[in-house]
N, C-alpha and C positions, 0 to 999 in steps of 0.2 A: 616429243615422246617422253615420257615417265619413265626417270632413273631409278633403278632397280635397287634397293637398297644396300649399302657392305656392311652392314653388320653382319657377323659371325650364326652361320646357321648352322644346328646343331646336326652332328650326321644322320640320326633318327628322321628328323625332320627333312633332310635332303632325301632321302630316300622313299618318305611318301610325297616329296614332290613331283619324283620322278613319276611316279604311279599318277599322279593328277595329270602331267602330263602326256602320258599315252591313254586316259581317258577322255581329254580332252581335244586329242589326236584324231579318236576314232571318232567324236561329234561332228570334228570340224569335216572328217571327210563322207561324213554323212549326211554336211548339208546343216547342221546347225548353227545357230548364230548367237544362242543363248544357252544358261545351263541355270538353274536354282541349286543355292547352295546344298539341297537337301539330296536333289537327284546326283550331284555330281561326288557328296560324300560316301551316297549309297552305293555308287558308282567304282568306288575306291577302297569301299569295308572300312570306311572311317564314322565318327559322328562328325554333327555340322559344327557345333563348336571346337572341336580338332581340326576339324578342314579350315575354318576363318583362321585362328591362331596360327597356323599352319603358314597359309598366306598372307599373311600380318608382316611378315621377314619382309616382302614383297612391296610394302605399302599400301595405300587403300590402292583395293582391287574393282570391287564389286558395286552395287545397288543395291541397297534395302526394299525390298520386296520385288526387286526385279531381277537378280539376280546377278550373273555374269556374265559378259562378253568373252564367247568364246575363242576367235581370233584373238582379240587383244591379250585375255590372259595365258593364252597358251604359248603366244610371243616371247609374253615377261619371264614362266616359267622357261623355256627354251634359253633365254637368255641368262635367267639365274643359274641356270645349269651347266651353261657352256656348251649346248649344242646347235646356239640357233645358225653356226656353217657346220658343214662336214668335216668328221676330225679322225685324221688316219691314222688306223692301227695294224700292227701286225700279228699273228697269230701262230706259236711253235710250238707244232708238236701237231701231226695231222694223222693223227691213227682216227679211230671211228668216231670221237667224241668231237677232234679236233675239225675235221670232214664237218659234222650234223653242224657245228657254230660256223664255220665258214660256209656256208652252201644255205646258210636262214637269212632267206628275206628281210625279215623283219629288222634287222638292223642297219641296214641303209637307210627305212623309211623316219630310223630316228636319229642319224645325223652320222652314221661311224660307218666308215666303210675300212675294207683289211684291203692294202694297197701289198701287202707281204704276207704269202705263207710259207712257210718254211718246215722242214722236214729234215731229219740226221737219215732217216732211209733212202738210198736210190733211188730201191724201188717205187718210191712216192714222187721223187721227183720228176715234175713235168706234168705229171696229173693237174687238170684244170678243176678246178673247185668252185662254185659259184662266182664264173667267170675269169677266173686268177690262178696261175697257173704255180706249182707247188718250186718252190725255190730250196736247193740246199741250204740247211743251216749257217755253211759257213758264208752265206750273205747276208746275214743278220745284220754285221753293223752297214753292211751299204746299202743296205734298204730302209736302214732307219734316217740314215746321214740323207739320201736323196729325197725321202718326203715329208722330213720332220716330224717322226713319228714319236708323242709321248706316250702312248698308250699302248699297252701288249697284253693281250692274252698267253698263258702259258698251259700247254694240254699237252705237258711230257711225260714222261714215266717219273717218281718220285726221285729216282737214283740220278736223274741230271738235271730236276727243274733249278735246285739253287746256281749251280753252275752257268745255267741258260740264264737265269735272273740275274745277275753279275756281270755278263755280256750284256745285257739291256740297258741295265742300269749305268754299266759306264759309256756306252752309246749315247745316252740321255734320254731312256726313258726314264717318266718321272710317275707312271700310274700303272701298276701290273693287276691283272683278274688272272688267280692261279687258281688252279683245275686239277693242278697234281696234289696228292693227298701229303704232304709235307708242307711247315710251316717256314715259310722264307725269309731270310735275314736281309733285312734290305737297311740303309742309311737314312738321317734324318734328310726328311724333305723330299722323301720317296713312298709312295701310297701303294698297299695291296690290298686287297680284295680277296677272301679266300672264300673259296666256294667249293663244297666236300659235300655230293649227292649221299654219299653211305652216309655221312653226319646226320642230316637232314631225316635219312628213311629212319635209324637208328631212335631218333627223338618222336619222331612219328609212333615206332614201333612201342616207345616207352608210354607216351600218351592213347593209346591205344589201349597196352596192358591196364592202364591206371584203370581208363573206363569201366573194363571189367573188371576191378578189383572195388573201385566205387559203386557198381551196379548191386555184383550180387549179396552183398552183407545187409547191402538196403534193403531188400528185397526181404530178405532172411529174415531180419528184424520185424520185417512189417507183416509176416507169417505168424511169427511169435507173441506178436499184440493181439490176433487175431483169440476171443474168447472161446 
């Protein structure tokens, strides 16, 4: 088997790996066995010279004029990535947001399963949620301690996530995706992820405005030529 190379991948770059690999997900379970570099970057919202560079980290992947193997390359990604076993996480904070991410599918099919959810309400406690049933908060660190869990989601209200993240982190997580809209002070050799849907609609909202701000002057102008 072809070892996957350690040079240093850039995180741009890791993150449209990620994306080849749930395209590459969805071939293999549809029965393909091949992919051309062109369909798979189309595939992606990349060009094909981004997609080879891309996989270059990886070592030679592919065929010239034949393209790729889709089992194999989806392998090596899987493996670049750190998913090719099951890698358990836990998830606090199970209001509605918290709920819709434990309760999707789709993340088991690509190697992360939540072995803990956790909840500071009662009343949540005990609720099964796709499949796993709601644990009070203050089982945090024994549920990290019993399944080795580096990885946690965090979907709390702003006013406790760092709090929440400080319990994780001296439990030994070492990789947090935080959901609450505060930015988390975490220690070297500890990874966040922040992820802020208002952020996102916000930047939308602004590229939006732009369009029509570049639409109608153009427009204007080319009225104004008009003899």
């Amino acid at each position: 088997m072809t070892e996957v190379r350690t040079r240093a991948i850039p995180e741009a770059t890791v993150a449209r790996l990620a994306v080849y690999l749930r395209v590459l997900t969805g071939l293999a379970e549809a029965g393909r066995g091949s992919v051309s570099s062109g369909e798979l970057a189309s595939a992606a919202g990349v060009n094909p010279a981004g997609l080879r560079k891309d996989l270059s980290y990886l070592g030679p992947c592919g065929v010239r004029g034949v393209g790729y193997a889709v089992p194999a390359l989806r392998e090596r990604l899987a493996r670049a990535l750190g998913v090719e076993q099951a890698r358990s996480c836990v998830l606090v904070g199970m209001g509605n947001l918290g709920s819709a991410l434990a309760g999707y599918a789709g993340f088991g099919t690509r190697g992360f399963t939540f072995v803990g959810l956790l909840d500071a309400d009662p009343a949540r406690v005990g609720d099964v949620v796709g499949g796993t049933a709601v644990r009070p908060v203050e089982d945090l660190e024994e549920v990290v301690a019993a399944h080795g869990v580096t990885i946690a989601v965090v979907t709390t209200p702003a006013t406790v996530a760092q709090s929440v993240c400080d319990r994780l982190v001296a439990a030994g997580v070492r990789s947090i995706v935080n959901f609450a809209p505060v930015a988390l002070a975490v220690p070297a050799g500890v990874d966040v992820r922040q992820v802020d849907l208002s952020v996102e609609l916000q930047v939308l909202a602004f590229l939006d405005q732009q369009k029509g701000v570049d639409v109608v002057p153009h427009r204007m102008s080319e009225q104004v030529a008009l003899p």
